[in-house]
C-alpha positions as a Markdown table, in Angstrom:
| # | Residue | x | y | z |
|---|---|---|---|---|
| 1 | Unk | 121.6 | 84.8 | 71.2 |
| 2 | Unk | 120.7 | 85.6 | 74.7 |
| 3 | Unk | 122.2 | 87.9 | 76.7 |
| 4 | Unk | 123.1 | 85.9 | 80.0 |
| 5 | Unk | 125.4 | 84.6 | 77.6 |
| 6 | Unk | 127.7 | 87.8 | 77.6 |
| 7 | Unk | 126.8 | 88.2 | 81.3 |
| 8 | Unk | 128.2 | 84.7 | 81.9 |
| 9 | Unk | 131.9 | 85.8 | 79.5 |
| 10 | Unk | 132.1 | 88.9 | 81.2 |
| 11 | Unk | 131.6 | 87.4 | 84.9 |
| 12 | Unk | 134.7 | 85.0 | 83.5 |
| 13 | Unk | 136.4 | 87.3 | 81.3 |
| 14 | Unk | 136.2 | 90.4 | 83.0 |
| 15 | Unk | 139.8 | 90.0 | 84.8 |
| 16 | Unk | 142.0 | 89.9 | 81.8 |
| 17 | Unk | 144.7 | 92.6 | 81.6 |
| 18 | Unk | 143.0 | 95.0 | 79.7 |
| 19 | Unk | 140.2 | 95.8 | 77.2 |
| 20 | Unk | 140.5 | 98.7 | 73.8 |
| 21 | Unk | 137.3 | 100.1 | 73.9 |
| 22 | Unk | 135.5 | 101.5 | 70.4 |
| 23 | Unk | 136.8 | 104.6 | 70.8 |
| 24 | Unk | 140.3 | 103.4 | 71.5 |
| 25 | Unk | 140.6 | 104.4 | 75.1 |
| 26 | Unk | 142.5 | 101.5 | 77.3 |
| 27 | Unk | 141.0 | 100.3 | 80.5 |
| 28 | Unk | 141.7 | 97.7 | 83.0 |
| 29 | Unk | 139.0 | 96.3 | 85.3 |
| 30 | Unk | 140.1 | 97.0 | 88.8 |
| 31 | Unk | 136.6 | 95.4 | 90.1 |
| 32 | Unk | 133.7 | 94.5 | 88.1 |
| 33 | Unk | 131.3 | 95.7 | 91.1 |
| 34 | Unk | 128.6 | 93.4 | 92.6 |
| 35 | Unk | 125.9 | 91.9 | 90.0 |
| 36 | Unk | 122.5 | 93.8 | 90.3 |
| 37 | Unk | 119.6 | 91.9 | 90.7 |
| 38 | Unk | 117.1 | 94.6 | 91.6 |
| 39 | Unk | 116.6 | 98.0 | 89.7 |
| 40 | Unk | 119.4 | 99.5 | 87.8 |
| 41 | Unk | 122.6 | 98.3 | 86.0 |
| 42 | Unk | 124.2 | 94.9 | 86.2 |
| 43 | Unk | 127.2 | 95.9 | 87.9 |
| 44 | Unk | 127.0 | 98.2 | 90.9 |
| 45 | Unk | 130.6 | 99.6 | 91.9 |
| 46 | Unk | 132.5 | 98.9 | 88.7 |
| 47 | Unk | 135.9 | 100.2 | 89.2 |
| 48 | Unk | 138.1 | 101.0 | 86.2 |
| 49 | Unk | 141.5 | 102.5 | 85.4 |
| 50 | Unk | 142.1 | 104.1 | 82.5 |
| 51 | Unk | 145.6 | 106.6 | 82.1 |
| 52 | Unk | 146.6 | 105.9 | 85.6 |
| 53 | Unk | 143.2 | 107.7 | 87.1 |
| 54 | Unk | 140.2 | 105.6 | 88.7 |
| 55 | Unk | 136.8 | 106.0 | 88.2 |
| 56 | Unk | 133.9 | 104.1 | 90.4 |
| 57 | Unk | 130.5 | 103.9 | 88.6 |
| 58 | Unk | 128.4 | 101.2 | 87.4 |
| 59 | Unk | 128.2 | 98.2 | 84.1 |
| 60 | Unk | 125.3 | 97.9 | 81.8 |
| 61 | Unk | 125.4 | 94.9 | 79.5 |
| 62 | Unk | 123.2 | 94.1 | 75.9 |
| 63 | Unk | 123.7 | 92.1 | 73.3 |
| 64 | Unk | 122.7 | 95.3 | 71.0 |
| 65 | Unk | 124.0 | 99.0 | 71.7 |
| 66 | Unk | 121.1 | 100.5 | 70.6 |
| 67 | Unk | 118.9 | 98.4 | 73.6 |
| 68 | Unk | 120.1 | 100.9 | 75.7 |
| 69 | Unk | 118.0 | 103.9 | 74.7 |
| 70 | Unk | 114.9 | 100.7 | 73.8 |
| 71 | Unk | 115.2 | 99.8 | 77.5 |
| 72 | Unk | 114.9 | 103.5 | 78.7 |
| 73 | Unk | 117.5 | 104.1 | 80.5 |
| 74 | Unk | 118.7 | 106.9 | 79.0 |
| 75 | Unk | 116.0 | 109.0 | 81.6 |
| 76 | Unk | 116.1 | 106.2 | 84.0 |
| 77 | Unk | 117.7 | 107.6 | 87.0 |
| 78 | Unk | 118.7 | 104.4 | 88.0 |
| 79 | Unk | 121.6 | 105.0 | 85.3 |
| 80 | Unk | 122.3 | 108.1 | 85.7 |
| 81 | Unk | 126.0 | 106.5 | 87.0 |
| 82 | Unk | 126.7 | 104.2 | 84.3 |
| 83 | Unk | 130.6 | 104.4 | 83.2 |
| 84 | Unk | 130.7 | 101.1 | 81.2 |
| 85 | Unk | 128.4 | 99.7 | 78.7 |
| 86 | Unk | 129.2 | 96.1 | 77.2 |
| 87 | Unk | 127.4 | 95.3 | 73.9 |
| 88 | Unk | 128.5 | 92.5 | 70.9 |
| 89 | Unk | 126.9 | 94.8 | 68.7 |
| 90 | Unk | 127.3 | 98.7 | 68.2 |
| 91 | Unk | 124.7 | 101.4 | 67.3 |
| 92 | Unk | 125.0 | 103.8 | 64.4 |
| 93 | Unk | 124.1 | 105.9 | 66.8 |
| 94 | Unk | 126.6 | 105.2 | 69.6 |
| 95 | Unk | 125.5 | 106.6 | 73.4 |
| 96 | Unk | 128.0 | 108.9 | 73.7 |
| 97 | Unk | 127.4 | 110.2 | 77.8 |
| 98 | Unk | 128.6 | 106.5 | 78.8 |
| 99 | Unk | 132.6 | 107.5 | 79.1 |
| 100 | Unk | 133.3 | 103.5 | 78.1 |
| 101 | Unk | 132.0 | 101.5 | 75.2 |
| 102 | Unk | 133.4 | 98.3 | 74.6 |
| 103 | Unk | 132.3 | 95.6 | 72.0 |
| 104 | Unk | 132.6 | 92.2 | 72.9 |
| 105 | Unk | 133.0 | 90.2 | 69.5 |
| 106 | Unk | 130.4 | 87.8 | 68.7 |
| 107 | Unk | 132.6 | 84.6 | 68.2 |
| 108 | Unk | 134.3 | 85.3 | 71.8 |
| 109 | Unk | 130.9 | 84.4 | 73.0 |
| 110 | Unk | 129.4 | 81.8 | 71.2 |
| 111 | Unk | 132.5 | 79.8 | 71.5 |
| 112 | Unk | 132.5 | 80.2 | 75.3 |
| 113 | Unk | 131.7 | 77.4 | 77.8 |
| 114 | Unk | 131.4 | 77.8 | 81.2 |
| 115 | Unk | 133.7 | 75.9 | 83.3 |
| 116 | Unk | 132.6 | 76.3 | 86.9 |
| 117 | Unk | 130.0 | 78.1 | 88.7 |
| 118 | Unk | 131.3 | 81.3 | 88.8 |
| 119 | Unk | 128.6 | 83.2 | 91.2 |
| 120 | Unk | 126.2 | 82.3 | 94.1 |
| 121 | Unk | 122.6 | 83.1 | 94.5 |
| 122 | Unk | 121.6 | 83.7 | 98.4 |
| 123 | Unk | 118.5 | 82.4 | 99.9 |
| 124 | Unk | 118.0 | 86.1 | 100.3 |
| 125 | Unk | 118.5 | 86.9 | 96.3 |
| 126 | Unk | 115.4 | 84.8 | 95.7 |
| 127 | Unk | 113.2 | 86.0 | 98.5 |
| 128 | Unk | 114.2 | 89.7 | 96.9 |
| 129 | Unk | 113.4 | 88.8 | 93.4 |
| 130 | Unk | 110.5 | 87.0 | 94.4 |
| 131 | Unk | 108.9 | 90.5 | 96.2 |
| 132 | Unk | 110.0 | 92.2 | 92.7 |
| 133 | Unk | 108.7 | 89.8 | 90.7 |
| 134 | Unk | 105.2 | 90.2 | 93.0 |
| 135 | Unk | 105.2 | 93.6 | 92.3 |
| 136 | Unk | 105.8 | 93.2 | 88.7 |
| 137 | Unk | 102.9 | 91.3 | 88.3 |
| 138 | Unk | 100.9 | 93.2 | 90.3 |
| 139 | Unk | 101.6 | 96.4 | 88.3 |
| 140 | Unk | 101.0 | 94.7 | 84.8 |
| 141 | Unk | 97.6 | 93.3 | 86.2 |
| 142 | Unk | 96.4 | 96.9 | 86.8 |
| 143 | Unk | 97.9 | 97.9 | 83.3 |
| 144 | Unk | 96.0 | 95.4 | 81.6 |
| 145 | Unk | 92.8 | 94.7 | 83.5 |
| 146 | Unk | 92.6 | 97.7 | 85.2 |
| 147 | Unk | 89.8 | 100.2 | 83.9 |
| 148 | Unk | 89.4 | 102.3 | 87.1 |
| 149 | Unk | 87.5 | 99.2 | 89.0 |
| 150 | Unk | 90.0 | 97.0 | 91.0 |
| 151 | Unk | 87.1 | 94.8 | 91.7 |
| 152 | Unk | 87.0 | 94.2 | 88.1 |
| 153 | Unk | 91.0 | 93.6 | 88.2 |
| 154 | Unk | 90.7 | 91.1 | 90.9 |
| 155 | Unk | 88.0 | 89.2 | 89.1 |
| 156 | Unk | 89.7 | 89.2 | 85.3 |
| 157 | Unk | 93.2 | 88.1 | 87.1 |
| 158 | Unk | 91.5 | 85.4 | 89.5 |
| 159 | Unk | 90.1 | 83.9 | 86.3 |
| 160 | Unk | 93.3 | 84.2 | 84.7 |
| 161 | Unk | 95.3 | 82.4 | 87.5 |
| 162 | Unk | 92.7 | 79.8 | 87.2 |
| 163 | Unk | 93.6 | 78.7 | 84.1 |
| 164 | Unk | 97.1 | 77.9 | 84.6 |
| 165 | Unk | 99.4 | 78.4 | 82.0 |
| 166 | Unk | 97.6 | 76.4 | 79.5 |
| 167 | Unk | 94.7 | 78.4 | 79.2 |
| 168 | Unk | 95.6 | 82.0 | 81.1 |
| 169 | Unk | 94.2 | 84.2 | 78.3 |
| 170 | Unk | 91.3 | 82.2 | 77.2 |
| 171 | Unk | 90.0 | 82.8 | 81.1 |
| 172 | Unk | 91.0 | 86.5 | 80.5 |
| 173 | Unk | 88.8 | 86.4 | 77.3 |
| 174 | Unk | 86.2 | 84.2 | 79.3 |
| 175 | Unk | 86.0 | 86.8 | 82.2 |
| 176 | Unk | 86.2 | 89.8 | 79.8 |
| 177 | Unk | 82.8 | 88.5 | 78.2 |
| 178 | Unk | 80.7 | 88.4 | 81.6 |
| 179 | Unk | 80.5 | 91.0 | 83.8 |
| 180 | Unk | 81.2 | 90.5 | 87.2 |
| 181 | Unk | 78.1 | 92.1 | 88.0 |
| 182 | Unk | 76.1 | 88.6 | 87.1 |
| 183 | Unk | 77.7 | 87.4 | 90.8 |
| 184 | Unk | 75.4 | 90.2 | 92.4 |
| 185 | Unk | 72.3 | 89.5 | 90.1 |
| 186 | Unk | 70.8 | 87.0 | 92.5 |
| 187 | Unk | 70.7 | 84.3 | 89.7 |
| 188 | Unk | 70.8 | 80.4 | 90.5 |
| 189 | Unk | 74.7 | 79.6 | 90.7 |
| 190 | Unk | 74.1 | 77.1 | 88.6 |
| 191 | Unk | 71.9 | 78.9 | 85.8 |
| 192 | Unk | 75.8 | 81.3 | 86.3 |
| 193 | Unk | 77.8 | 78.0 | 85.2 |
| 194 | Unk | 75.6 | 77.3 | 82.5 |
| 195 | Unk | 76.2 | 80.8 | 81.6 |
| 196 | Unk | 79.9 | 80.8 | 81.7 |
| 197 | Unk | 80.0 | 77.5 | 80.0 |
| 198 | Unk | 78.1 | 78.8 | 77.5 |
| 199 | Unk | 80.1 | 81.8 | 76.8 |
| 200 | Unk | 83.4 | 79.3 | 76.9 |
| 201 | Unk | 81.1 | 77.4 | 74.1 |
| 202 | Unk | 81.3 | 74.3 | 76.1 |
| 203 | Unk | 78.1 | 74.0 | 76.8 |
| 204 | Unk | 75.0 | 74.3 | 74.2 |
| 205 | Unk | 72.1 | 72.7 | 76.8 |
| 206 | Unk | 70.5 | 75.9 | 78.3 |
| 207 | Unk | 68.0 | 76.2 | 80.9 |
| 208 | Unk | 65.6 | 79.2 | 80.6 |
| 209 | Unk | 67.4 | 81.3 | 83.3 |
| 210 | Unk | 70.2 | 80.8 | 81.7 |
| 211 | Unk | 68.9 | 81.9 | 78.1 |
| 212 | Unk | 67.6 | 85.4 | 80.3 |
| 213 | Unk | 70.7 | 86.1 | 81.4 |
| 214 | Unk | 72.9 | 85.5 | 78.2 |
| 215 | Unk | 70.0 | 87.8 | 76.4 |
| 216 | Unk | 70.5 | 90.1 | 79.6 |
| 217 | Unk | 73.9 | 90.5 | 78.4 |
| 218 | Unk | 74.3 | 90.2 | 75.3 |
| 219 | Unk | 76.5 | 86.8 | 75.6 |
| 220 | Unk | 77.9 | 85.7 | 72.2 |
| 221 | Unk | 80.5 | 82.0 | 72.3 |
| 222 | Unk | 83.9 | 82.4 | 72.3 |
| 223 | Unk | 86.0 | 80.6 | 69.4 |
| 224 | Unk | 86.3 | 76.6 | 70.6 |
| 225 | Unk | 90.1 | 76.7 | 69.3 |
| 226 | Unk | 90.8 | 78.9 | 72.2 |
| 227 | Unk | 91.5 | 76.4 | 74.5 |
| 228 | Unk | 94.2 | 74.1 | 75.0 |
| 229 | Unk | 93.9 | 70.4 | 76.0 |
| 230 | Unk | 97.4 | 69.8 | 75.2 |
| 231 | Unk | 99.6 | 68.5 | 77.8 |
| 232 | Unk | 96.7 | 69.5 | 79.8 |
| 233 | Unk | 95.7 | 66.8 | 82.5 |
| 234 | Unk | 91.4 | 65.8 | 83.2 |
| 235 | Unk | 91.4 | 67.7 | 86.0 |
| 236 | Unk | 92.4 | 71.1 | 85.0 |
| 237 | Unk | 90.5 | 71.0 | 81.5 |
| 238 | Unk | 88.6 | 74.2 | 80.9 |
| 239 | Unk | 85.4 | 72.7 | 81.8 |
| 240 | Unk | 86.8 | 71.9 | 85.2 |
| 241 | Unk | 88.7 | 74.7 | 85.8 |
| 242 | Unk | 85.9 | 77.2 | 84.7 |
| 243 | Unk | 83.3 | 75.6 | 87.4 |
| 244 | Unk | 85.8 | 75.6 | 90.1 |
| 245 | Unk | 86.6 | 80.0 | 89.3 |
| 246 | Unk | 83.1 | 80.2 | 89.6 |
| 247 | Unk | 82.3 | 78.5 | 92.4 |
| 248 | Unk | 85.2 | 79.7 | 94.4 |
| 249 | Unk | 84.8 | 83.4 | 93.2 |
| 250 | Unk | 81.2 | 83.2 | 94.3 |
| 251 | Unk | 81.9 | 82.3 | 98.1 |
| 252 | Unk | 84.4 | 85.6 | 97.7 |
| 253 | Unk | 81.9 | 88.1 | 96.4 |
| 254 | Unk | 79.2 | 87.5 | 98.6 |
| 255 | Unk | 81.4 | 87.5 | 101.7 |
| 256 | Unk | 80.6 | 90.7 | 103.9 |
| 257 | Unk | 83.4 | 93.3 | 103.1 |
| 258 | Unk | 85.1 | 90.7 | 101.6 |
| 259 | Unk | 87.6 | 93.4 | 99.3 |
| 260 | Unk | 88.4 | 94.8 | 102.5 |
| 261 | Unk | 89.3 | 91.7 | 103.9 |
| 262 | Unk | 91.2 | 90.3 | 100.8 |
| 263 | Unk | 93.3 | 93.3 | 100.8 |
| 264 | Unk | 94.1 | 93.9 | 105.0 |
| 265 | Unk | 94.3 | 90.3 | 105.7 |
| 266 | Unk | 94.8 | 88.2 | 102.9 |
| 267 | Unk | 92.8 | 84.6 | 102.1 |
| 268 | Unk | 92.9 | 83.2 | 105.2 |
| 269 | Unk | 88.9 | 84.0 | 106.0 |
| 270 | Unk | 88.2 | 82.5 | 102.3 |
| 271 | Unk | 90.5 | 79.8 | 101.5 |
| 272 | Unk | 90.1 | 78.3 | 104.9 |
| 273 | Unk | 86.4 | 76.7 | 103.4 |
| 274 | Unk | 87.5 | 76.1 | 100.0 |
| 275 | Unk | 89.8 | 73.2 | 100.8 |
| 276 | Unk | 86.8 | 71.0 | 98.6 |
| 277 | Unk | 87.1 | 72.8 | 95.7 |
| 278 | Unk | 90.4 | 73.9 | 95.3 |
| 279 | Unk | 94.1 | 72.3 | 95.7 |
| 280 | Unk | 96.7 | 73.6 | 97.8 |
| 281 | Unk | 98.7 | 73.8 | 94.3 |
| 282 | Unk | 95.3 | 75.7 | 93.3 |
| 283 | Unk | 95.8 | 78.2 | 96.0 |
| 284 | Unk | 99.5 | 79.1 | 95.3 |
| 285 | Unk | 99.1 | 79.8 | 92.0 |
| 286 | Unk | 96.2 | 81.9 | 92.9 |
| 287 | Unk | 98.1 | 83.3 | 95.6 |
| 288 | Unk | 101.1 | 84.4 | 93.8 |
| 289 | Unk | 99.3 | 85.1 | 90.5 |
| 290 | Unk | 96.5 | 87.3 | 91.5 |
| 291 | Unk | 95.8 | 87.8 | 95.2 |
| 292 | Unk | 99.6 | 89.0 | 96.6 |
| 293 | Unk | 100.5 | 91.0 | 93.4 |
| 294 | Unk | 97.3 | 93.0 | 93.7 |
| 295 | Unk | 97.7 | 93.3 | 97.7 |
| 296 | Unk | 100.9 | 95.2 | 97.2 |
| 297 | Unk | 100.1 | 97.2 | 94.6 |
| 298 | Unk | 97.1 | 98.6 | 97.1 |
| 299 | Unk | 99.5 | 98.9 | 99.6 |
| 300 | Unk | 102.2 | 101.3 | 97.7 |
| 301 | Unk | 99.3 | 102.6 | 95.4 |
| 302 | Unk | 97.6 | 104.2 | 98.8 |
| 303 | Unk | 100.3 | 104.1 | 101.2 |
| 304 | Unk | 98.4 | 101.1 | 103.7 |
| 305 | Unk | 102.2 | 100.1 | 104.8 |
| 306 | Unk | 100.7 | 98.7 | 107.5 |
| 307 | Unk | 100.2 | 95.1 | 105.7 |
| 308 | Unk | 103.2 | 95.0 | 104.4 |
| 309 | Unk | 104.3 | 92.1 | 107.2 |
| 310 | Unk | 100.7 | 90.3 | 106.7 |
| 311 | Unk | 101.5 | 90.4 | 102.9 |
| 312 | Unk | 105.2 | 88.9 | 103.5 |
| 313 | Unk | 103.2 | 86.1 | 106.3 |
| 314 | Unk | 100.9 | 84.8 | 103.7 |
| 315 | Unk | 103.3 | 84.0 | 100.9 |
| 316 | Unk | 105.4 | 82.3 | 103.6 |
| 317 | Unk | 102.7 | 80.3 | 104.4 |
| 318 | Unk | 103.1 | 78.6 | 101.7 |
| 319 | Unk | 105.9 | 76.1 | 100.2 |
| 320 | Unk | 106.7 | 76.9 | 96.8 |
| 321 | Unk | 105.0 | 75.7 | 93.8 |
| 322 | Unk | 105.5 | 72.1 | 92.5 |
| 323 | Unk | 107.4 | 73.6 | 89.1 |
| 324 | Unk | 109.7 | 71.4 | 87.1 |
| 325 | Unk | 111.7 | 74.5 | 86.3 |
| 326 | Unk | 112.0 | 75.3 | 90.6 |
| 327 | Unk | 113.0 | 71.6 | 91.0 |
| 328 | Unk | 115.6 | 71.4 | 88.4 |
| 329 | Unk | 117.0 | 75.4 | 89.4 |
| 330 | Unk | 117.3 | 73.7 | 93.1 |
| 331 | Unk | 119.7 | 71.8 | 91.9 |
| 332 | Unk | 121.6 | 73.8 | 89.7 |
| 333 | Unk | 121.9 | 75.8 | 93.0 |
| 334 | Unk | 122.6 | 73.4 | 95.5 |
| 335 | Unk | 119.4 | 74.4 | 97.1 |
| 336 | Unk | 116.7 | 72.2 | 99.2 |
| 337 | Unk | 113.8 | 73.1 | 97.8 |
| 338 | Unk | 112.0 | 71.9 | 100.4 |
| 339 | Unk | 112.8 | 75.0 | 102.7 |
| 340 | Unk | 111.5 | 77.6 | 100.0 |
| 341 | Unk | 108.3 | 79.4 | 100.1 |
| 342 | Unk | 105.8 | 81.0 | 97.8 |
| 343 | Unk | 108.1 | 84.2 | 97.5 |
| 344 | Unk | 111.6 | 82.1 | 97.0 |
| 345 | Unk | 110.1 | 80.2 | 94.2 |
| 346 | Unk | 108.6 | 83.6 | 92.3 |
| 347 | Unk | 112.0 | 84.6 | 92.6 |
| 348 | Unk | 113.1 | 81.5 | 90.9 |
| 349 | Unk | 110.9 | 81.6 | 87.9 |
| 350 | Unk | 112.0 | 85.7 | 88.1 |
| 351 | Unk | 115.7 | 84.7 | 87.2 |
| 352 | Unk | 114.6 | 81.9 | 85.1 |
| 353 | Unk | 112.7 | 84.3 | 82.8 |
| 354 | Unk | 115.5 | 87.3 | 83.1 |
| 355 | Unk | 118.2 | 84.3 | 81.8 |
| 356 | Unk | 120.4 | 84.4 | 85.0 |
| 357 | Unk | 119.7 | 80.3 | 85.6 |
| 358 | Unk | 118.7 | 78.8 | 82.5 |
| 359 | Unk | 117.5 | 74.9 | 83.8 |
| 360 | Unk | 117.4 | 73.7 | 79.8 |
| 361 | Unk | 121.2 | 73.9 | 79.0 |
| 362 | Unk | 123.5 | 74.7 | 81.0 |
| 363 | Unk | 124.6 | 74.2 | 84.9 |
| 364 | Unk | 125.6 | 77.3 | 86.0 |
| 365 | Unk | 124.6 | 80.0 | 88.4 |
| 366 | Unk | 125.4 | 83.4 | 89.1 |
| 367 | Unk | 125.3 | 86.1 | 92.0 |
């Protein structure tokens, strides 16, 4: 069961008289605070009464007890405050700091339908979990692809946002084979995309550059099963798509100062001359996949606050992506998606993925 689905009870249950926690203490919800949908707790402000006296603090919600401590937030600071933890089912090792526990049975919720839209999402909410979801992204990028060479990063996560969803981590298994050193080895570019095809196992027709540089280093095929043509339309098959990361990431590297540019200003000095080889659609996901996460994790890694507003410009520049699941949370919201930008639709697909507007099911929304 998924755990919006006690968020969505308590958010319409939250109001009755009173609740018997597990340890038998009585309390009565005075004011469930405001939902959280940055850092910390559900709930901010919860205020209960319990033996006449108040106490202000804030709500955690699981499905399972015990994903409290899993989550972390036991040395979380961000918790430090929580009063009331809501769970369906308990831990045989109960948290015992939290003054309230309260189990929520499992049939109350499964047998629960929402009735009206019992919360509102801003214009604001989205832009916020939009930057969050940017820096999210940003931070698992260096996690992953990281190794102490942010040029490296850059070119392992532009491959990965070239493949779209379809075939993200066979581009990370692509780029992971080839240095990115082969950009700087003044080869043909072509004798590169033979290369890289080659490496995909794609292509088997070699020229003898080609052959030098996969003996140069030591390039072995990848599995053919890694890639998906399913659901895939011609124009973003691998073949396609691999070419066009190529090609594009070519023109980057061997711009003057170009990582210095990236970073300060953004793509405006590259993507202005790539409008041959790459889509607008090409460019958000590029944008918001690869290009803003890494820009402002430079910026908070070595304090350049200065681009903060030039970081904010360029992923306004853009309209959101064309995303079934942005179209159909529009509507759930009552919101023109034609006014949203790159940021507002991250922040979409952000509380898509944490469960707070699920577009398969359900019409609902919450704050």
């Amino acid at each position: 069961m998924k755990e919006i689905k006690l968020h969505k009870w308590w958010a319409k249950n939250y109001s009755q008289s009173y609740f018997k926690c597990n340890d038998d203490k009585i309390i009565k919800i005075l004011n469930p605070g405001k939902y959280n949908l940055h850092d910390g707790p559900d709930y901010i402000g919860t205020v209960i009464e319990t033996n006449g006296i108040k106490l202000i603090g804030n709500t955690e919600i699981h499905i399972f007890e015990q994903d409290y401590k899993r989550h972390n937030h036991l040395t979380d600071p961000h918790y430090s405050n929580v009063i009331l933890h809501i769970f369906c089912f308990p831990s045989s090792d109960p948290i015992l700091r939290i003054p309230f526990r309260l189990q929520i049975p499992i049939e109350n919720i499964s047998t629960y339908e929402i009735e009206n839209n019992v919360m509102n999402i801003s214009i604001n909410d989205l832009f916020i979990a939009g930057i969050r979801r940017i820096h999210m992204i940003g931070q698992q990028l260096i996690n992953d692809y990281g190794r102490n060479d942010l040029l490296h990063t850059l070119y392992v996560s532009y491959f990965r946002a070239m493949g779209l969803q379809a075939n993200a981590t066979a581009m990370v298994m692509l780029a992971s084979k080839i240095p990115y050193k082969i950009f700087y080895d003044k080869c043909e570019l072509e004798d590169i995309i033979i290369t890289y095809l080659f490496a995909a196992n794609i292509e088997t027709d070699l020229t003898n550059s080609a052959k030098n540089i996969i003996k140069k280093y030591n390039i072995t095929p990848l599995p053919q099963n890694i890639w998906n043509y399913k659901g895939v339309r011609p124009n973003a098959y691998p073949y396609i798509r691999i070419i066009k990361a190529i090609r594009s990431f070519n023109t980057l590297i061997n711009e003057n100062n170009f990582f210095k540019k990236l970073i300060k200003d953004g793509t405006g000095f590259w993507f202005n001359n790539m409008d041959n080889l790459l889509t607008n659609e090409n460019k958000k996901q590029i944008i918001a996949n690869c290009i803003l996460p890494l820009r402002l994790w430079y910026m908070e890694n070595f304090g350049y606050y200065e681009i903060i507003n030039n970081i904010i410009t360029e992923g306004e520049k853009y309209k959101a992506e064309k995303n079934t699941l942005i179209s159909n949370a529009c509507q759930l919201l009552h919101i023109n998606e034609s006014i949203l930008n790159l940021i507002h639709g991250q922040g979409i697909l952000s509380l898509i993925k944490a469960g707070i507007i699920n577009t398969d099911i359900e019409k609902y929304i919450i704050q």
